[in-house]
C-alpha positions as YAML, in Angstrom:
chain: A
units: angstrom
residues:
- id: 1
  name: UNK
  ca: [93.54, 98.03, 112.07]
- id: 2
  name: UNK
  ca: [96.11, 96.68, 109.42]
- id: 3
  name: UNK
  ca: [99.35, 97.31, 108.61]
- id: 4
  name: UNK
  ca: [99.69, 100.23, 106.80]
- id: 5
  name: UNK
  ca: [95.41, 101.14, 106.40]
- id: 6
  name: UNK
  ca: [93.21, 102.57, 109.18]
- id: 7
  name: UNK
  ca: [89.99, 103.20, 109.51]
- id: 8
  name: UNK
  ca: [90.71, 106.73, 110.03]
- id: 9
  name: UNK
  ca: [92.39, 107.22, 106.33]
- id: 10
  name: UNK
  ca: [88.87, 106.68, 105.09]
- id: 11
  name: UNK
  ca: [88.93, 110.37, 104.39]
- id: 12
  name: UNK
  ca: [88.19, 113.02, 100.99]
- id: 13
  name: UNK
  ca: [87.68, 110.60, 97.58]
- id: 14
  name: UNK
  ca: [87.52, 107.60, 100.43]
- id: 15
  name: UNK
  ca: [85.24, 109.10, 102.82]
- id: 16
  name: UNK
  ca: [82.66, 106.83, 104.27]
- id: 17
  name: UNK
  ca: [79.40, 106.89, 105.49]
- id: 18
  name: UNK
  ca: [79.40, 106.62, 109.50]
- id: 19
  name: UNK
  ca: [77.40, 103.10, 109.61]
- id: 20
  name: UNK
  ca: [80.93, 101.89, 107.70]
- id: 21
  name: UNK
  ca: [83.12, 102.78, 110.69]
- id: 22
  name: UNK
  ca: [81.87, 99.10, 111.84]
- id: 23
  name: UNK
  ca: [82.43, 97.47, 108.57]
- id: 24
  name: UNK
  ca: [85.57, 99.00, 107.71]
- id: 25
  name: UNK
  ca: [88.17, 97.24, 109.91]
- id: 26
  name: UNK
  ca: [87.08, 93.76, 108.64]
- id: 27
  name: UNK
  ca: [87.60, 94.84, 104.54]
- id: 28
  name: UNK
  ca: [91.13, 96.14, 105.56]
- id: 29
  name: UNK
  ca: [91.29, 92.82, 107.80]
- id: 30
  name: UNK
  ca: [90.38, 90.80, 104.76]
- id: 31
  name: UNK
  ca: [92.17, 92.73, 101.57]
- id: 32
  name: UNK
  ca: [95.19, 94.45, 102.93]
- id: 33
  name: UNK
  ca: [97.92, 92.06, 103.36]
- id: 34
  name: UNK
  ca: [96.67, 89.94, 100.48]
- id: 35
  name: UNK
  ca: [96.41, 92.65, 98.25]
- id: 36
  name: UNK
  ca: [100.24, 93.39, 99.34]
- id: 37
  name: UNK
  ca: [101.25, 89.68, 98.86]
- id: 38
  name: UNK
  ca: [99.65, 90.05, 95.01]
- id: 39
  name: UNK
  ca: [102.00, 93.22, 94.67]
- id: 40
  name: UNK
  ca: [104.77, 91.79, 95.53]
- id: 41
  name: UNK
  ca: [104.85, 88.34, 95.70]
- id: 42
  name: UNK
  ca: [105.08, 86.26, 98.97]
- id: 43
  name: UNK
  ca: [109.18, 86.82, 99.56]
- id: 44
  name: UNK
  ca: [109.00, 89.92, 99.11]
- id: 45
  name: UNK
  ca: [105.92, 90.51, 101.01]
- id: 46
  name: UNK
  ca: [107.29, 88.98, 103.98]
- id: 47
  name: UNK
  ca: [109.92, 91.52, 103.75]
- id: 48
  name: UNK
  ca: [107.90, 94.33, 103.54]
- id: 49
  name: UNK
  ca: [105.91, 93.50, 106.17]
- id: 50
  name: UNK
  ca: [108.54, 92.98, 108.89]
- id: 51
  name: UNK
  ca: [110.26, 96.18, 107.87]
- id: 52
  name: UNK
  ca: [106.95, 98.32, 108.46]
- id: 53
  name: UNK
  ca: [107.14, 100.71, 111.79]
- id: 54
  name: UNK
  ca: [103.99, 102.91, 112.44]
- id: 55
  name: UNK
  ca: [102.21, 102.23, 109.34]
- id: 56
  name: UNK
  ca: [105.03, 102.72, 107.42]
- id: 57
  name: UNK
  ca: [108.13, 100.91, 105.91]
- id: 58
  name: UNK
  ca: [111.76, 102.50, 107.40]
- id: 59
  name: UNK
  ca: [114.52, 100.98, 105.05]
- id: 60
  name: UNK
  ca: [114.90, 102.85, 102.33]
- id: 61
  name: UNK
  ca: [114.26, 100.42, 98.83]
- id: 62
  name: UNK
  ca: [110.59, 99.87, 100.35]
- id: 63
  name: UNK
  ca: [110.18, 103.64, 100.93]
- id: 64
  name: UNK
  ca: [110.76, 104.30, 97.63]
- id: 65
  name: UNK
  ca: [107.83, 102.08, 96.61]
- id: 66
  name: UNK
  ca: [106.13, 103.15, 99.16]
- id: 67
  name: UNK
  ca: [105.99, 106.87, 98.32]
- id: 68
  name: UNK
  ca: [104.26, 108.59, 94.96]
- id: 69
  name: UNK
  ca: [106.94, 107.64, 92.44]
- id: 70
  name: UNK
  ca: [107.14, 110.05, 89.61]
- id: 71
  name: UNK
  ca: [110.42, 108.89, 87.46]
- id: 72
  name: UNK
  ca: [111.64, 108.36, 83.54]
- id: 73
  name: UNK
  ca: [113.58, 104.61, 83.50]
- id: 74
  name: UNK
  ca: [114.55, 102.76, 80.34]
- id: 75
  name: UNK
  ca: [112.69, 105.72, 78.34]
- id: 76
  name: UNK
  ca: [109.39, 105.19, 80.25]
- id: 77
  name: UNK
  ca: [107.99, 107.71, 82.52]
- id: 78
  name: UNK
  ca: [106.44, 106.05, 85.90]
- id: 79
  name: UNK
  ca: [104.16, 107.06, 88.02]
- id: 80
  name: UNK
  ca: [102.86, 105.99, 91.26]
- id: 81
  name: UNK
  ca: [100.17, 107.20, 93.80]
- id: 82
  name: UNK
  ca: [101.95, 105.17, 96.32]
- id: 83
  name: UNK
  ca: [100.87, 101.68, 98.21]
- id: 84
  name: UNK
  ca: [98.97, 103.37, 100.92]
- id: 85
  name: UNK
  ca: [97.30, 105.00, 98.43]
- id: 86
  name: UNK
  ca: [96.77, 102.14, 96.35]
- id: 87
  name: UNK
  ca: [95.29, 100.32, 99.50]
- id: 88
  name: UNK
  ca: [92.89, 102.78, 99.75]
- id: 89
  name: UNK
  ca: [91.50, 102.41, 96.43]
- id: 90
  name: UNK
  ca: [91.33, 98.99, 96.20]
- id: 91
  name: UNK
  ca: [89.94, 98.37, 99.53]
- id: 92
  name: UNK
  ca: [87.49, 101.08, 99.17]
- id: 93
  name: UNK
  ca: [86.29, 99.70, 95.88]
- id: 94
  name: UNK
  ca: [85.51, 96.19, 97.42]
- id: 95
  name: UNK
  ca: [83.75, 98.11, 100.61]
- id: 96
  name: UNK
  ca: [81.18, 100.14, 97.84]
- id: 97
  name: UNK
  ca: [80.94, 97.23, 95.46]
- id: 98
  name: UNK
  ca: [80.13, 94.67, 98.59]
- id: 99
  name: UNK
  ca: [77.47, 97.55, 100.44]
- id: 100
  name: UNK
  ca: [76.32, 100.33, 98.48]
- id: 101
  name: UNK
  ca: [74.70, 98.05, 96.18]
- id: 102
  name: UNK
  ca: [72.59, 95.12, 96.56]
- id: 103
  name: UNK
  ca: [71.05, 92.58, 93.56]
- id: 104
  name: UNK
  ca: [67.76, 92.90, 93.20]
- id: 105
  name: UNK
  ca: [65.43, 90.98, 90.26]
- id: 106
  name: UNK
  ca: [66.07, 94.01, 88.08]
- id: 107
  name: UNK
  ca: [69.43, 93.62, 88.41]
- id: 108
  name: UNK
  ca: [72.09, 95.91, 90.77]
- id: 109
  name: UNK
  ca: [70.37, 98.41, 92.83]
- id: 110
  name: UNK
  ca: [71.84, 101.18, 95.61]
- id: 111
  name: UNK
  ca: [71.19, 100.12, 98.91]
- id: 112
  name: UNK
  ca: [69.08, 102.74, 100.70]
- id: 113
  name: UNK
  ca: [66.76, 102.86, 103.61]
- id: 114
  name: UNK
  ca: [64.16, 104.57, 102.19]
- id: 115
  name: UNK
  ca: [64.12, 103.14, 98.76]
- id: 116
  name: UNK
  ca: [65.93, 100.94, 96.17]
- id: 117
  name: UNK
  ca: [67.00, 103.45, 92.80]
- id: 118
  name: UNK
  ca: [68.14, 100.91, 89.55]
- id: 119
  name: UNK
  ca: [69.08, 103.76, 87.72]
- id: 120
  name: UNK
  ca: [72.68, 103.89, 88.90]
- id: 121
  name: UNK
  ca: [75.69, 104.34, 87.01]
- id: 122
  name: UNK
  ca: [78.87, 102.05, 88.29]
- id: 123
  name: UNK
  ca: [81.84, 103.64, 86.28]
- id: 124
  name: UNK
  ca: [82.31, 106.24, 89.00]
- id: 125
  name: UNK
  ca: [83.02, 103.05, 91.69]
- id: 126
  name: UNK
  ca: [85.18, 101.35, 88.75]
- id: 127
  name: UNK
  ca: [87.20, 104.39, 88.09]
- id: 128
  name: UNK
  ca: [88.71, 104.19, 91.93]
- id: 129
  name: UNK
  ca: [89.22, 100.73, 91.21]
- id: 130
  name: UNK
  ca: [91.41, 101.88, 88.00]
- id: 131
  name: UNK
  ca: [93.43, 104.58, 89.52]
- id: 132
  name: UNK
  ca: [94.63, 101.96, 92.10]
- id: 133
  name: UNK
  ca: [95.58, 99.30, 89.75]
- id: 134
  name: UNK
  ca: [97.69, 101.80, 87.30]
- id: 135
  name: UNK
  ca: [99.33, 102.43, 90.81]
- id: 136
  name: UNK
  ca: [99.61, 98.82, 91.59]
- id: 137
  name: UNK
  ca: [100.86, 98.42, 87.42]
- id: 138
  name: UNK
  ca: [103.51, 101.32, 88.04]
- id: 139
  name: UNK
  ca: [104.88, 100.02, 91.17]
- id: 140
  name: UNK
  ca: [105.48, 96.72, 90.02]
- id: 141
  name: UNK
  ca: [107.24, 97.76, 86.60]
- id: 142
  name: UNK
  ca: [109.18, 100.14, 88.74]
- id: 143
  name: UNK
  ca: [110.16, 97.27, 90.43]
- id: 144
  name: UNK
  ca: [110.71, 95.06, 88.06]
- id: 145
  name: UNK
  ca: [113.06, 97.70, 86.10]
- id: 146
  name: UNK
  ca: [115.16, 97.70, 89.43]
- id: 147
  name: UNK
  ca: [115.53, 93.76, 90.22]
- id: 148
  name: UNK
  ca: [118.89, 94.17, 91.61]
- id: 149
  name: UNK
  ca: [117.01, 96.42, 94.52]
- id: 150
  name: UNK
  ca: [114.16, 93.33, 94.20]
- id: 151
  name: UNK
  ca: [115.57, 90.84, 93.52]
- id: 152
  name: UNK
  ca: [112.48, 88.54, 95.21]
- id: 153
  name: UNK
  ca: [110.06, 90.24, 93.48]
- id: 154
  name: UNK
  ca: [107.21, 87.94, 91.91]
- id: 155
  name: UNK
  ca: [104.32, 89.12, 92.40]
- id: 156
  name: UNK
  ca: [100.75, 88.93, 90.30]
- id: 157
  name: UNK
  ca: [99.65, 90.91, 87.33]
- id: 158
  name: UNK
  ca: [95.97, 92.35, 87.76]
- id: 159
  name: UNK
  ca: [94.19, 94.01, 84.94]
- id: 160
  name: UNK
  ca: [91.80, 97.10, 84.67]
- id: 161
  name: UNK
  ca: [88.06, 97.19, 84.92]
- id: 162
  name: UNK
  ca: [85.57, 97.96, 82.48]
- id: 163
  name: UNK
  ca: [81.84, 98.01, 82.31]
- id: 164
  name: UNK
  ca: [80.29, 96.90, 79.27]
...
């Protein structure tokens, strides 16, 4: 269980298969609050994470990053999924990338019981990787256009994925 990610948000675009349910807690255990600390830097983190009731932040300047943004500042239009949501994809990605597919001599392969396929295609895994980070991107310029609300913001930039 982690701060703001369960096991049981796993659900629709995240859904898992039921052998994950044991896995799960200890990606969230390992990515969550890091992933957080990259977002916002370690101040700022802190912050966060002592003003989080219930799986959820309560004042109201971490609420608003918090919750989908969807706002025009200094002539740019942001837009946010949100951090839970942003959790979800990122942690999710590492879950897939770490046990749907093993390495093989042949290079990656899905991990199956029956069988090992090579002739997968990883964009779809890299594309929930994606989403999250333009969330991740949106929240931290949101932020960054509001430093008076943040003003111990610092946290890391992280770049999108591609496959070659």
């Amino acid at each position: 269980m982690g701060l703001i990610i369960v096991k049981a948000d796993f659900i629709g675009n995240y859904d898992l298969v039921k052998s994950a349910n044991d896995k799960i807690d200890s990606f969230i255990a390992k990515y969550e609050k890091n992933l957080l600390n990259d977002l916002l830097g370690s101040e700022l983190f802190e912050l966060f994470e002592a003003d989080v009731t219930s799986y959820e932040p309560v004042t109201d300047r971490f609420l608003t990053i918090f919750n989908p943004i969807k706002t025009k500042q200094n002539g740019v239009e942001i837009q946010s999924d949100g951090i839970k949501e942003m959790l979800l994809g990122l942690i999710y990605f590492e879950y897939e990338r770490k046990n749907r597919y093993k390495t093989s001599n042949s290079g990656p392969v899905k991990n199956t019981t029956d069988s090992a396929n090579s002739d997968i295609d990883l964009s779809h895994l890299y594309n929930f990787y994606n989403d999250a980070i333009h969330t991740y991107k949106s929240i931290q310029y949101y932020i960054s256009v509001n430093r008076t609300i943040y003003p111990e913001f610092n946290g890391l930039n992280k770049e999108f994925s591609y496959i070659w």
